[in-house]
N, C-alpha and C positions, 0 to 999 in steps of 0.2 A: 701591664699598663702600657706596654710597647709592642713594636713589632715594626716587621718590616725586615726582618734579615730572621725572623722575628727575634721578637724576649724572650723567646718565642722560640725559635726553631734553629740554635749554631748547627753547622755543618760538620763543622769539628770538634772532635774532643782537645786534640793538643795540636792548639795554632805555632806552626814551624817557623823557626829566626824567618826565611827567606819570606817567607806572605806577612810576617809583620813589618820587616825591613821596606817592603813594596809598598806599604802605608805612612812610611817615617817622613815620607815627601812633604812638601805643604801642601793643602789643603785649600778650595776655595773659599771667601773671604767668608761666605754663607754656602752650605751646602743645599739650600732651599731652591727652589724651581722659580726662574724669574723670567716677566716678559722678556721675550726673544730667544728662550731658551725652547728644544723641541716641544710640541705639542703634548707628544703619543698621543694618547686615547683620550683626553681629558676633552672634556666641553666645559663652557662659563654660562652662568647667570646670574645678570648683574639685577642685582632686590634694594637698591637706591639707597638713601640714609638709614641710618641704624643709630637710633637711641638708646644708650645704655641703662642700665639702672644707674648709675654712678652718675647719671643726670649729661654725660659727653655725647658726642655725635662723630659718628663714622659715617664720612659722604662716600657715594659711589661704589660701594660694597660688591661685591665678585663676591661666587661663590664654583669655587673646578669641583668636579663630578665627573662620575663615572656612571654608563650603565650599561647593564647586563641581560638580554635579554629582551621582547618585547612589551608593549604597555597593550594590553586585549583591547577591543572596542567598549568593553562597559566600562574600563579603567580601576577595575578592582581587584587588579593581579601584582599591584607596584611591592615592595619589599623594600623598607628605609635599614638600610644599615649604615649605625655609627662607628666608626674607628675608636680608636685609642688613642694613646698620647703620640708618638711618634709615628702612626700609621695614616693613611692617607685614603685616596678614593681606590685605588688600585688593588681592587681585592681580588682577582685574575688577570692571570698573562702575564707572559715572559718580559725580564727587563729589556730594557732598550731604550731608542733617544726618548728621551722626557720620563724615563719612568729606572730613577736606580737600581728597584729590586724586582725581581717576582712578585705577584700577585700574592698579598698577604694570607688570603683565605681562598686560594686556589683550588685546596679539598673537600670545599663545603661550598662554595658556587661555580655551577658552571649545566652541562647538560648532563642529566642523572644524576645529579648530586643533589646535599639534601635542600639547595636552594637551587633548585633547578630552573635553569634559564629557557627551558624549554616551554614550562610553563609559568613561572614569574617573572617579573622585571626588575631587575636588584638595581636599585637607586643607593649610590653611594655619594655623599660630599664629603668633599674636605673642609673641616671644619673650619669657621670663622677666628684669624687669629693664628692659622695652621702655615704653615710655608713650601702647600705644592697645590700654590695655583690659587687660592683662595685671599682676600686682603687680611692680611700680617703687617705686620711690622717690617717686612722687609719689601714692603708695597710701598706705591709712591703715595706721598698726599696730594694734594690741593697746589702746593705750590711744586710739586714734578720733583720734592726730595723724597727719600725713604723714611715713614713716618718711625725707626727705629727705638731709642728708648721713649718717646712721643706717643706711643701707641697706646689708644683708652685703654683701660683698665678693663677686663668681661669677666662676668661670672659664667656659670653652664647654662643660665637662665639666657644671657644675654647670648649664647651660642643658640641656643635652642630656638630662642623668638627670628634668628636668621635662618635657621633652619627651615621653619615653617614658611618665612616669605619665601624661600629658595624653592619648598613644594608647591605653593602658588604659581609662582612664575612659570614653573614647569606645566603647570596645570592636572595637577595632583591633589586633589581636595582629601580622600583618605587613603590610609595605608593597609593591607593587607594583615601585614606584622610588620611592627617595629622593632629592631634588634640592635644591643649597642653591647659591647665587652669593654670593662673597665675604665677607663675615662668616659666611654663609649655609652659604657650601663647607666654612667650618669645621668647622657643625655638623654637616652630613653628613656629611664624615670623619669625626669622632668618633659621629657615629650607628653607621655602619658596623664602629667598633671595640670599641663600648661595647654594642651590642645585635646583636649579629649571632645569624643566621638569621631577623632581622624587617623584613630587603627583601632584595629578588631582586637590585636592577638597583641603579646610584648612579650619580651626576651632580655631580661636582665641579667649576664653574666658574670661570674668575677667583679660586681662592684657594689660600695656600698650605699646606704642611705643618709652619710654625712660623714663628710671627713673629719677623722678622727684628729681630738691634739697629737697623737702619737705620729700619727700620719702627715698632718703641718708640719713638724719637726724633721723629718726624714725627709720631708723637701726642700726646708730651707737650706740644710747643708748643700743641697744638688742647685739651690738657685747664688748663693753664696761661692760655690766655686765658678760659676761663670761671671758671677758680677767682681769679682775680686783679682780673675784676668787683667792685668795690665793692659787687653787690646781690648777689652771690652767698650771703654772710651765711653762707660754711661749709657751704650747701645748703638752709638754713634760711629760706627764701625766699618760701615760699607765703603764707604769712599778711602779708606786706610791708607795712604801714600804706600806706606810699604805693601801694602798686601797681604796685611795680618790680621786675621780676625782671630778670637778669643778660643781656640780651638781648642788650649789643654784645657782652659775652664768647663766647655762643652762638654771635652770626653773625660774630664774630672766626674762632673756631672752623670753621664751616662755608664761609669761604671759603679759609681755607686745605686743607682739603681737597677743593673743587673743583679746586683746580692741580694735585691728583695724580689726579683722577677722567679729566681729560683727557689728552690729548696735547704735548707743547711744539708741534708741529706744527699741531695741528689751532686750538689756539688764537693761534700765531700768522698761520695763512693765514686764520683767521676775521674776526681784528679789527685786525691789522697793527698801529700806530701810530697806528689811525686816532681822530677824535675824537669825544667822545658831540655833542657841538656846533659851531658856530661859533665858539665863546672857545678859544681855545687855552689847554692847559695850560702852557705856557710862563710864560703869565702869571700865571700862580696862579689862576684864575679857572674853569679849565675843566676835564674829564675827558678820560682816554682811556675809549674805549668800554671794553674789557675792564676799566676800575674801575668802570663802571655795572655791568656784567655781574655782579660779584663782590659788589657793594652789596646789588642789586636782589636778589640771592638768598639772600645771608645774612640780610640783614630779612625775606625772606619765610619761611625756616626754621622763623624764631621763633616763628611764629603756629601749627607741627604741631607742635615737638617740644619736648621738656622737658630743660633743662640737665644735671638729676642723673641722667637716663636716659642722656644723651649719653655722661657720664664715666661709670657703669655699663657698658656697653656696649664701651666702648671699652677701659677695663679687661680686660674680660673678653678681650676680642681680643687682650691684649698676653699675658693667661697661654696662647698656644694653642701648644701644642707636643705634636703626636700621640707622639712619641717617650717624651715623659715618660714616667718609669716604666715602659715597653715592651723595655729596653735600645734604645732611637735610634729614628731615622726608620725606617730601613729594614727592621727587626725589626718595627717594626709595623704598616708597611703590607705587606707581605709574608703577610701573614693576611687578608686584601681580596680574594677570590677571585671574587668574585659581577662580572658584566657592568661594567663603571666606564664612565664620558665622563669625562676630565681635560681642561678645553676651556681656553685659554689665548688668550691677546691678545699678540702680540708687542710693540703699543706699549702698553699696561700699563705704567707706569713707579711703581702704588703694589704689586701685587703681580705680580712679572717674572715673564716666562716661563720662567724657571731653576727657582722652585717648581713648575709645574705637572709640566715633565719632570722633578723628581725624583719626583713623585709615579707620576708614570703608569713612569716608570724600574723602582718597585719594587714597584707594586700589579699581581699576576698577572691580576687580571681586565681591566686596560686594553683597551679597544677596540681602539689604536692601539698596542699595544707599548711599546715604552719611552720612546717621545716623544708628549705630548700633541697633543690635536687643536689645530691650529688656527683660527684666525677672523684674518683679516687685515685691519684697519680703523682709519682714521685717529682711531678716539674712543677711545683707550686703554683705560682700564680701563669704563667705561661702555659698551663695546660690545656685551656683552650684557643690556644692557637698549635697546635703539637696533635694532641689525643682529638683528631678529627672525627673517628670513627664514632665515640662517645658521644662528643660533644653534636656530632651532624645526627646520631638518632633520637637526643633528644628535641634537638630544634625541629624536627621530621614529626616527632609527636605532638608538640605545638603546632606548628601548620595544619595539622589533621582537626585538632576540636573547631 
């Protein structure tokens, strides 16, 4: 459901005192991308007011993007890819000013790959509500404050209805394929339901057709550690005299959702029992590896992402139910005709493979019939962003019908 260093893809099995130490510093107040900060690669398109469902209005709306590749003369080569929760437009190339990490999906776009920018145009945004480049919360309003804990309320609906003005403005009437992973899958199922006849083909990874009570619950702990931050200040944080923003709430937040990004498996044959040092934690003195692990990544969170974006975002995930409104699930993916990949992870254990085959169960255009594809891989939900090799032949077989 993350990425960006990704959920996805650690560099290291056992993060050393010295690289955690290098992170113990403080932290900017928002690790979020802010006017006057570098550019890199990003372009804006501003798509005016934004009416919510919740009946509020978002003036002046920006939407940062990225793309990949060029748009043909007939305009029928574009490629919408949705990010994830913590992931952005920056789905290639190296970091640098304006862009913290790597290219999230580096091994699946670019030239010869299986979204090849040779011959597509990969349209990436960053989502509505998002904090690298797009209006959030940590954006100014109307009166030139940061509209902070102020910020409307969106559901996936209300991401997606931006989405589409953002493709207008570009002058993009339809898509190729639409592709989204995990928060992402979201929004292409609701792309798919909300704008149809404006993609041919759709690619629902890793995500479900309605978030689960089990699945609200497992957020609320990660939205309750940042709201329970002392510097949280009710979101009101930016301007902090001291220069504190809410940052063990954040990477409270963010390592609890590593545990679900992985496997119990894969995390227990990674790091056993074993210890980050010579002091045993026995003694009080010492770590197990897997707490360096969870440490070293939630402090380093906090230098990309911004708190109020965080609970926006994840907000927005808890209202996703395609059914709504629709009479049920099945009523409404039952209108989903066009080419589908519903691609699942068996060890997924934060969005199971029970969502995916219900989706692929009732969406006519499934690749695969009534049972999703799958990916078999000891990195649970993070495996497609990791197992590229899989994950890019099947998307390769989608572009093909």
């Amino acid at each position: 459901m993350d990425w960006q260093t990704p959920e996805d893809s650690f560099p290291t099995d056992f993060i050393t005192d010295a690289q955690l130490r290098a992170l113990m510093g403080r932290p900017p107040i928002s690790g979020g991308w802010r006017d006057g900060d570098p550019v890199g690669q990003r372009q804006f398109a501003a798509i005016g007011t934004l009416a919510t469902e919740a009946g509020q209005e978002i003036p002046n709306v920006r939407i940062a993007y990225e793309t990949f590749g060029e748009l043909n003369a007939a305009r029928d080569n574009a490629i919408l890819v949705f990010h994830a929760l913590t992931g952005d437009s920056h789905l290639m190339g190296a970091a640098g000013p304006g862009h913290p990490t790597d290219g999230w999906w580096s091994e699946i776009v670019g030239p010869g790959r299986p979204l090849d920018t040779e011959k597509y145009c990969i349209v990436a945004p960053n989502v509505l509500g998002g904090c690298q480049g797009s209006t959030g919360p940590g954006s100014l309003d109307p009166e030139h404050r940061e509209w902070g804990g102020r910020f409307p309320f969106l559901t996936i609906r209300d991401q997606v209805a931006a989405a589409a003005r953002f493709a207008d403005s570009i002058g993009i009437e339809e898509f190729h394929t639409v592709i989204g992973g995990s928060m992402g899958g979201m929004h292409a199922l609701e792309w798919a339901l909300t704008q149809p006849g404006r993609a041919h083909r759709l690619a629902v990874i890793a995500a479900p057709p309605v978030t689960t009570a089990d699945q609200i619950g497992l957020n609320l702990v990660q939205l309750e550690a940042i709201r329970s931050d002392p510097a949280y200040h009710g979101g009101d944080y930016y301007d902090a005299p001291d220069g504190v923003g809410p940052h063990h709430g954040l990477a409270t937040a963010r390592r609890l959702a590593l545990l679900n990004y992985r496997s119990n498996t894969e995390l227990d044959e990674r790091f056993g029992r074993a210890w980050q040092s010579a002091v045993s934690p026995l003694g009080g003195g010492g770590r197990f590896a897997v707490e360096s692990y969870l440490d070293f990544h939630g402090n380093k969170f906090t230098r990309r992402f911004d708190a109020n974006s965080y609970l926006t975002l994840v907000q927005a995930m808890n209202s996703h139910d395609v059914g709504r409104g629709r009479g049920g699930v099945r009523a409404a993916l039952s209108t989903i005709e066009i080419p589908t990949l519903v691609l699942g992870i068996p060890s997924d254990r934060l969005f199971t493979l029970e969502g995916q085959d219900e989706i692929a169960r009732h969406t006519p255009g499934s690749l695969d019939g009534p049972q999703a594809t799958r990916i078999d891989s000891p990195f649970g939900h993070d495996a497609f962003l990791i197992e590229f090799e899989r994950v890019g032949t099947e998307l390769t077989r989608l572009l093909c019908q």
